[in-house]
TIPASE-591487 format. One record per residue (C-alpha): z, x, y; residue in one letter. Coordinates in nm, 4 decimals. Each point is the difference from the previous one (the first is absolute). Layout:
! residues N
<drenro up="Z" east="X" north="Y" firo="A"/>
...
This chain:
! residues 231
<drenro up="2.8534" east="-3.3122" north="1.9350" firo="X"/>
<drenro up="-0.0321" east="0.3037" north="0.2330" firo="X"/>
<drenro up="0.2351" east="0.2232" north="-0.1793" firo="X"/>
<drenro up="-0.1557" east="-0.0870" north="-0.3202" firo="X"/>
<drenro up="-0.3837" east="0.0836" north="0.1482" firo="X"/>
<drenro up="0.1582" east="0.3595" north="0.1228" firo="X"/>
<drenro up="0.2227" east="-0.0125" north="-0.2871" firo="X"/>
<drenro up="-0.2915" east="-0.0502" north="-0.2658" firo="X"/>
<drenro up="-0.2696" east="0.2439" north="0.2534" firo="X"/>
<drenro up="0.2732" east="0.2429" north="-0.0659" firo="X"/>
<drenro up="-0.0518" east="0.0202" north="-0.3756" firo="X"/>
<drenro up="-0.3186" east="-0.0401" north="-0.0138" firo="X"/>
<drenro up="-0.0599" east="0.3238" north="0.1854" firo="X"/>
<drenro up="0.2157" east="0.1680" north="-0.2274" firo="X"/>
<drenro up="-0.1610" east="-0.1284" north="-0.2584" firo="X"/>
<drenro up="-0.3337" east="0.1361" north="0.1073" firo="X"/>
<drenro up="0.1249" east="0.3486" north="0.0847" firo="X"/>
<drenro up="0.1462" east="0.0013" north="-0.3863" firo="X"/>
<drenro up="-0.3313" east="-0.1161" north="-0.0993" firo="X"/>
<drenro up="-0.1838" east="0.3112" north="0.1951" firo="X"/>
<drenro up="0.3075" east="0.1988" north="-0.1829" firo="X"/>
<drenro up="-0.0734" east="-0.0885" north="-0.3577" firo="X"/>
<drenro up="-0.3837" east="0.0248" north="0.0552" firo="X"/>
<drenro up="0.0331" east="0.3757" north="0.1169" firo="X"/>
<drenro up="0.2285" east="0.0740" north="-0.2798" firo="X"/>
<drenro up="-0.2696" east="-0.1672" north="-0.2320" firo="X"/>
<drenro up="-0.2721" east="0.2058" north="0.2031" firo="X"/>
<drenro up="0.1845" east="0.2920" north="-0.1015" firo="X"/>
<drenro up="0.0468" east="-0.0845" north="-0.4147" firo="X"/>
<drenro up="-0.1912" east="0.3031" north="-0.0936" firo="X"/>
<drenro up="0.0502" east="0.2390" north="0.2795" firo="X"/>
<drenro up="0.2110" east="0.3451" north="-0.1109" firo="X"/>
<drenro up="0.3299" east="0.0383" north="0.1390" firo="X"/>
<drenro up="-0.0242" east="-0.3336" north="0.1506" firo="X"/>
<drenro up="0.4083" east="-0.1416" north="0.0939" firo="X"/>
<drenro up="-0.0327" east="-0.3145" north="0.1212" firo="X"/>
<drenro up="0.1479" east="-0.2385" north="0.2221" firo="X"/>
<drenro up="0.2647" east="-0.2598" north="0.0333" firo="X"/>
<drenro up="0.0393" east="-0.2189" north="0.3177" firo="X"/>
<drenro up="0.3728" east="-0.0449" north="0.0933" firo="X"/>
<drenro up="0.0891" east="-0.3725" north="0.0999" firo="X"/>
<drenro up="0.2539" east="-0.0641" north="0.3161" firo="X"/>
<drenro up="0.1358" east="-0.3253" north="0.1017" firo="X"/>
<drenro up="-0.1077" east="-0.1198" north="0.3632" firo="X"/>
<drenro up="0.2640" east="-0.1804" north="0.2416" firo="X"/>
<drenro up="0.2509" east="-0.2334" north="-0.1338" firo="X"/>
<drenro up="0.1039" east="-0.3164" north="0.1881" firo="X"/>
<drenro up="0.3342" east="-0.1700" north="-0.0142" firo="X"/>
<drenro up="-0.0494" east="-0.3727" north="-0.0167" firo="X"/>
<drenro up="0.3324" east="-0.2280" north="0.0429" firo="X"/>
<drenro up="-0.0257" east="-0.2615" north="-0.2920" firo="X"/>
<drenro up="0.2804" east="-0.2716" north="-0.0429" firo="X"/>
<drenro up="0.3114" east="0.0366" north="-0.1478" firo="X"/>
<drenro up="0.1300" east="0.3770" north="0.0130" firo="X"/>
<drenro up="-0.1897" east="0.2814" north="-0.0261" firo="X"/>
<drenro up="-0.3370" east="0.0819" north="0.1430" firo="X"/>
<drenro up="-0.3862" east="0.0524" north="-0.1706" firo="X"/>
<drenro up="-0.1603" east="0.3833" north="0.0603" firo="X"/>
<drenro up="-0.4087" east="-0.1096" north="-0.0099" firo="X"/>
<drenro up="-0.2146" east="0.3057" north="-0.0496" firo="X"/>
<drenro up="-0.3306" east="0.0480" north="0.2239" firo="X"/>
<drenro up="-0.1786" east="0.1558" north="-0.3123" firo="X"/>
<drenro up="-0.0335" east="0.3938" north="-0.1166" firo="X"/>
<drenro up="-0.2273" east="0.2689" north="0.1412" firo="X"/>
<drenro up="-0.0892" east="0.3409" north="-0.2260" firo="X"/>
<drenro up="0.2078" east="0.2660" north="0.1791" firo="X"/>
<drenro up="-0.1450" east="0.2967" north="-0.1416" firo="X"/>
<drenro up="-0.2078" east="0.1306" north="-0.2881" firo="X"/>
<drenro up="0.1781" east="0.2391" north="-0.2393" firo="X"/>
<drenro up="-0.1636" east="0.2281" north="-0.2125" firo="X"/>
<drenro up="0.0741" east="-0.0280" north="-0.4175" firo="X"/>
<drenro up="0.0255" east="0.3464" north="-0.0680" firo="X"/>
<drenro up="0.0305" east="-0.0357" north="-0.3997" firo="X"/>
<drenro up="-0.2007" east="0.2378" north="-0.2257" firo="X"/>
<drenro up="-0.3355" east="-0.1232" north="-0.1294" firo="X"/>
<drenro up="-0.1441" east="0.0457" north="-0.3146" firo="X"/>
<drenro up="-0.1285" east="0.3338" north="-0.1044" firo="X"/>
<drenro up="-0.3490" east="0.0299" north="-0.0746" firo="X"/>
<drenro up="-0.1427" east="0.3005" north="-0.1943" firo="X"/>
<drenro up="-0.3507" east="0.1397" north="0.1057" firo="X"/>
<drenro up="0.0378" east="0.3250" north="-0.0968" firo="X"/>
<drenro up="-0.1207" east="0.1670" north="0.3182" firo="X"/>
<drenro up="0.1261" east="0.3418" north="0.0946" firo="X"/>
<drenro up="0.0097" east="-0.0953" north="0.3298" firo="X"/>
<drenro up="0.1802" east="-0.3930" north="-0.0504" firo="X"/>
<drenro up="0.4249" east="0.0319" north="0.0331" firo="X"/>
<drenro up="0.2226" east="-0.2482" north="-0.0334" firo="X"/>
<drenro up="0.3755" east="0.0362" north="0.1007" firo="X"/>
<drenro up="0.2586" east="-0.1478" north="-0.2428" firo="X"/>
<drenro up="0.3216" east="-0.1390" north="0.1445" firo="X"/>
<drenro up="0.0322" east="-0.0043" north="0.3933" firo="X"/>
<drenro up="-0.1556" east="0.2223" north="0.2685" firo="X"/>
<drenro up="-0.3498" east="0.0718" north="0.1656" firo="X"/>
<drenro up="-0.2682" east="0.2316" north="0.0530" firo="X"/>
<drenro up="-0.0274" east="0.0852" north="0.3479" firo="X"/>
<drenro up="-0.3480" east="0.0711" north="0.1109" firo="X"/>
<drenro up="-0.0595" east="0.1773" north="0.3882" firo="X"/>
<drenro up="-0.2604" east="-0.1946" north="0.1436" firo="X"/>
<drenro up="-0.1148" east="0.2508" north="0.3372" firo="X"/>
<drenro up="0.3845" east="-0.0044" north="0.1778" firo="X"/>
<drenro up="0.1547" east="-0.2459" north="-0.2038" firo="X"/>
<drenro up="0.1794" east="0.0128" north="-0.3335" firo="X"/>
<drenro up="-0.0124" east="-0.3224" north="-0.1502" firo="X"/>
<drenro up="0.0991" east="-0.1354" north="-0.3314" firo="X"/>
<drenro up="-0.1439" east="-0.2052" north="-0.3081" firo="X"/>
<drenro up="0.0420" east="-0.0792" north="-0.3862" firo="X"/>
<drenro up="-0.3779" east="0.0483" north="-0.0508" firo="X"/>
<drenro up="-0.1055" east="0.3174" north="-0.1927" firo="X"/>
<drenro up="-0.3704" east="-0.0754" north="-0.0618" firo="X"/>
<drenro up="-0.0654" east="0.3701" north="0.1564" firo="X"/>
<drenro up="-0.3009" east="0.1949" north="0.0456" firo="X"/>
<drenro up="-0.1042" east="0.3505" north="0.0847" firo="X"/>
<drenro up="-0.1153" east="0.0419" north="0.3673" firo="X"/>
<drenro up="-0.1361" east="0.3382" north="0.0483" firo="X"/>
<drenro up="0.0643" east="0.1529" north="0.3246" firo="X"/>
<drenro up="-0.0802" east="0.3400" north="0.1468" firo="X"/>
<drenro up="-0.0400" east="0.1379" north="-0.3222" firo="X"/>
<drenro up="0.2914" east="-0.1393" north="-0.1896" firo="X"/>
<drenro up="0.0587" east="-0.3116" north="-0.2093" firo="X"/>
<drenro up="0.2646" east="-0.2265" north="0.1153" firo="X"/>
<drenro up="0.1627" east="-0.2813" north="-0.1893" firo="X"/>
<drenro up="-0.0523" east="-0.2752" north="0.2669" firo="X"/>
<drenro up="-0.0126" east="-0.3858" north="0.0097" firo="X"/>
<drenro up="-0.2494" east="-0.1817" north="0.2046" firo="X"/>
<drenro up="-0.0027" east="0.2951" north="0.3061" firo="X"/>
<drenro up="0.3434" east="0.1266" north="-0.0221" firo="X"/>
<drenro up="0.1506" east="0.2137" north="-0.1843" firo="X"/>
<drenro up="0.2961" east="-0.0297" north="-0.3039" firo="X"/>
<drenro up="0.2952" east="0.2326" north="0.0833" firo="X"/>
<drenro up="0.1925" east="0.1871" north="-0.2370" firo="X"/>
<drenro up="0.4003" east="0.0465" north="-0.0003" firo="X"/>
<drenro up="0.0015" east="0.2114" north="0.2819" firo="X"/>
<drenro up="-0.1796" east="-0.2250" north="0.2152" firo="X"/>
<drenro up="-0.3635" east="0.1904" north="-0.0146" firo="X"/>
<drenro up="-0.2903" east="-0.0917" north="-0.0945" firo="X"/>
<drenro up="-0.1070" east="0.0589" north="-0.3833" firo="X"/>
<drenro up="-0.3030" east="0.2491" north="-0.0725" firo="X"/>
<drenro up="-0.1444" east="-0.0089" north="-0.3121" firo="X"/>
<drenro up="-0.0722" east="0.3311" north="-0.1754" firo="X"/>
<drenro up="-0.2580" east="0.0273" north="-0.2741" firo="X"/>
<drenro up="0.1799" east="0.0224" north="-0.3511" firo="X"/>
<drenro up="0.3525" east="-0.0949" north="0.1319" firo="X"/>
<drenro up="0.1680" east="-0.3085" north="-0.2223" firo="X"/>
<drenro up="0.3151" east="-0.0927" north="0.1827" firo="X"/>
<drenro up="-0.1052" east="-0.1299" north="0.3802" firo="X"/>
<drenro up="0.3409" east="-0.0268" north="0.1748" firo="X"/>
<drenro up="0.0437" east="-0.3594" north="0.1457" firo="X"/>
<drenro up="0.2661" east="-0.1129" north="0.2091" firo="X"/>
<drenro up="0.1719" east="-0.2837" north="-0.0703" firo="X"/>
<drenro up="0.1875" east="-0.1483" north="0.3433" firo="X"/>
<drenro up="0.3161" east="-0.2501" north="-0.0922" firo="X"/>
<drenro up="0.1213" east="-0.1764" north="0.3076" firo="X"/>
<drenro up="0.3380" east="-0.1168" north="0.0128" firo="X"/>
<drenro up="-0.0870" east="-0.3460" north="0.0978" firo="X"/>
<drenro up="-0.3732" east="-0.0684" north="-0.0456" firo="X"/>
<drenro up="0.0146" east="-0.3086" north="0.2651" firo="X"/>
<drenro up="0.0032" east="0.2782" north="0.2758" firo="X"/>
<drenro up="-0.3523" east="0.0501" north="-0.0616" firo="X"/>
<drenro up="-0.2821" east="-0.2391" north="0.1285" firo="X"/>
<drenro up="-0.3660" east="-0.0591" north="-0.1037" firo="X"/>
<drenro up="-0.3057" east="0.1089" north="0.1539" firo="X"/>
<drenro up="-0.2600" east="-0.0790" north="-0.2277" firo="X"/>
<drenro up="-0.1884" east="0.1324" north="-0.2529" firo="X"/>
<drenro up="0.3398" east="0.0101" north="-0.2200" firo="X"/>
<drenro up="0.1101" east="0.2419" north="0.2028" firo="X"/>
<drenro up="0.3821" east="-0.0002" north="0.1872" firo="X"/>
<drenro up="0.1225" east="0.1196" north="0.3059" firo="X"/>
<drenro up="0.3759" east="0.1319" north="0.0973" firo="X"/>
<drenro up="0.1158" east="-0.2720" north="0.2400" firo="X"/>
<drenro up="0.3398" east="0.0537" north="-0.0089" firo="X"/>
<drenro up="0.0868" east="0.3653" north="0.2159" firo="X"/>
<drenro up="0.3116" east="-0.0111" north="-0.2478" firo="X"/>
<drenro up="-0.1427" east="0.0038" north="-0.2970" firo="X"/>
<drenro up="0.1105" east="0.2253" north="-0.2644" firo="X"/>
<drenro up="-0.2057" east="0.1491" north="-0.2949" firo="X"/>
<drenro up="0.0228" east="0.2696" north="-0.2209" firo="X"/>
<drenro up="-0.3031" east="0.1960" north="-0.2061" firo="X"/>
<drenro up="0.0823" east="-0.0687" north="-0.3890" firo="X"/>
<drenro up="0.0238" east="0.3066" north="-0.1874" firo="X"/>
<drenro up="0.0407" east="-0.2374" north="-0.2834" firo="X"/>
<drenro up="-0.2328" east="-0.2786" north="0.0138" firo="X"/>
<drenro up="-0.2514" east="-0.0560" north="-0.3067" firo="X"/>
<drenro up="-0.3364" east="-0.0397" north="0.0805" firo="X"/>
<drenro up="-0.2827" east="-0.0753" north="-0.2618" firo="X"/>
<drenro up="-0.3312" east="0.1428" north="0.0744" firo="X"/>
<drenro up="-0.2778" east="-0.1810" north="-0.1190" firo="X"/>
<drenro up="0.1503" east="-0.3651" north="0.0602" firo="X"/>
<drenro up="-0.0060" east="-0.1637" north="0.3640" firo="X"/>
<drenro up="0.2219" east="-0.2916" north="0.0505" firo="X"/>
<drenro up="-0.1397" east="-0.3386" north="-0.0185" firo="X"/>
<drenro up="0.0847" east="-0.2798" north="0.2916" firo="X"/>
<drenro up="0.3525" east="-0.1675" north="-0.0465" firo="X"/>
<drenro up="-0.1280" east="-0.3315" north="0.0757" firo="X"/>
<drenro up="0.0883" east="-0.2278" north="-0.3186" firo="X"/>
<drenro up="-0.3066" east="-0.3001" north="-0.0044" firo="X"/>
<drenro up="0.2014" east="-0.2449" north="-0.1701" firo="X"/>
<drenro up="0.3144" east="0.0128" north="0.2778" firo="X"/>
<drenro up="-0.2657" east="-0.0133" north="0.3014" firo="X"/>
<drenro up="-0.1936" east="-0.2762" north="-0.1698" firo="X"/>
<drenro up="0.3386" east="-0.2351" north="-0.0211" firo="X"/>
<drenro up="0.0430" east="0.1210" north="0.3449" firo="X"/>
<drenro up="-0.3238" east="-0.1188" north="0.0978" firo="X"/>
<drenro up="0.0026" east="-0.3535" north="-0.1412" firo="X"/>
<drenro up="0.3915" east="-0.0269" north="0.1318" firo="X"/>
<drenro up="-0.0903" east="0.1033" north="0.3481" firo="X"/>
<drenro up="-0.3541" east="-0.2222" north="0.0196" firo="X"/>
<drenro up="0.2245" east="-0.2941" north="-0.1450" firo="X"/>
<drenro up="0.2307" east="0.0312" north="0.3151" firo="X"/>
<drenro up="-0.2903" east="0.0555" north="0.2254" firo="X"/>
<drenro up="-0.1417" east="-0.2952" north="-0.1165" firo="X"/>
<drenro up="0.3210" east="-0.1858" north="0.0249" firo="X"/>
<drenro up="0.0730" east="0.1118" north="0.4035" firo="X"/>
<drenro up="-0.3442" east="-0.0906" north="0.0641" firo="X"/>
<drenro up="0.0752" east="-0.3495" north="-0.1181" firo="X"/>
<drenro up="0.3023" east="-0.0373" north="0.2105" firo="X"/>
<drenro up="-0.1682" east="0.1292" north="0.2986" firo="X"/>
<drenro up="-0.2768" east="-0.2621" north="-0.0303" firo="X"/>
<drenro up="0.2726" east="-0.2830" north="-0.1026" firo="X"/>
<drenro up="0.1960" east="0.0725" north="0.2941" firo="X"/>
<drenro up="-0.3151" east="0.0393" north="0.2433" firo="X"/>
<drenro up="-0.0793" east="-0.3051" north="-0.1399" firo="X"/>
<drenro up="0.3387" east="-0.1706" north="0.1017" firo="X"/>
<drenro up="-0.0068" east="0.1002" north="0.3436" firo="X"/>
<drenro up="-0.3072" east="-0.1145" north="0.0560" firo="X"/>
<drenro up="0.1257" east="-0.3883" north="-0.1366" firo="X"/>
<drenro up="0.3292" east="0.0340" north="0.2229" firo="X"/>
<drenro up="-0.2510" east="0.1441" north="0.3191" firo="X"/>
<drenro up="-0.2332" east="-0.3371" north="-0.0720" firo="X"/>
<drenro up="0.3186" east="-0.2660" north="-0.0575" firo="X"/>
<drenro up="0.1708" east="0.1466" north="0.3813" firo="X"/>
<drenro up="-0.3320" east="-0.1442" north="0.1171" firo="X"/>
């Protein structure tokens, strides 16, 4: 009955952190640029048990999530027709230099900061650079506004830190400035999270909750008869 207490405790925690999962990705339905996030199941130790005959029984001592990956699947583009909205089609960021930091996102809901005298293109307080990795100043009666788009070679080597917003993690990772990326102006990108997937999620995951919360009390339950009949 022990292993199935620890066994069953196991998955209920996992169950819970899934839970907190799917509720931030719901949080996050109608948030621009918004990837969101998948937890990534391990198995916990494995024990050998002799049975009869030949041959022994492996007994599992539940799951645990490992790690939390990030879905990084375009979202659905939304049109707004604001000069200063961008949406990127196809892979890549827009990398944004936040004091002495460049950091990177999917969000193009920009706005015009003005500072010292000139207008920047800037989200929240940083500011969106261009292909050559400087910041973009807006001039009156100029059309075309130069935006780079960054394509890492493997987009796991970047982590979050908020605000939709990625960091390199990986000193390795490679990227290159797209010459050739298309970028729509007047669209931003809508949040990739897709309601009917993280509803069937949420009922699944609640459903097992429920279930390792029922072995948990059966088994509490049990060792509390055996406890009472050793006297």
């Amino acid at each position: 009955m022990i292993r199935a207490f620890y066994t069953a405790t196991a998955g209920a925690n996992s169950n819970q952190t899934y839970l907190d999962v799917i509720s931030n990705n719901l949080a996050n339905l109608q948030t621009e640029g918004y990837k969101s996030l998948k937890p990534e199941f391990s198995d916990l130790l494995y024990t050998n048990l002799t049975q009869a005959g030949n041959g022994s029984l492996m007994v599992g001592s539940g799951s645990k999530i490992d790690k939390t990956d990030t879905l990084f699947n375009e979202g659905t583009l939304i049109q707004t027709d604001k000069l200063t909205d961008f949406a990127i089609l196809g892979d890549g960021f827009f990398a944004i230099q936040k004091e002495d930091e460049i950091l990177y996102t999917r969000t193009g809901a920009f706005t015009v900061g003005n500072i010292d005298g000139e207008n920047y293109l800037m989200l929240d307080s940083g500011y969106v650079l261009d292909n050559n990795e400087e910041p973009i100043i807006l001039t009156e009666g100029e059309n075309e506004i130069n935006i780079g788009v960054y394509k890492f070679t493997n987009n796991f080597d970047l982590e979050r830190v908020g605000n939709n917003l990625f960091r390199i993690a990986n000193e390795n990772a490679e990227y290159e400035i797209s010459e050739v990326a298309e970028v729509k102006r007047g669209y931003i990108e809508g949040s990739n999270v897709v309601l009917s997937q993280e509803m069937v999620k949420m009922i699944q995951t609640q459903r097992a909750f429920q279930f390792n919360s029922r072995i948990i009390q059966v088994a509490d339950e049990i060792e509390q008869t055996i406890n009472s009949l050793r006297g």
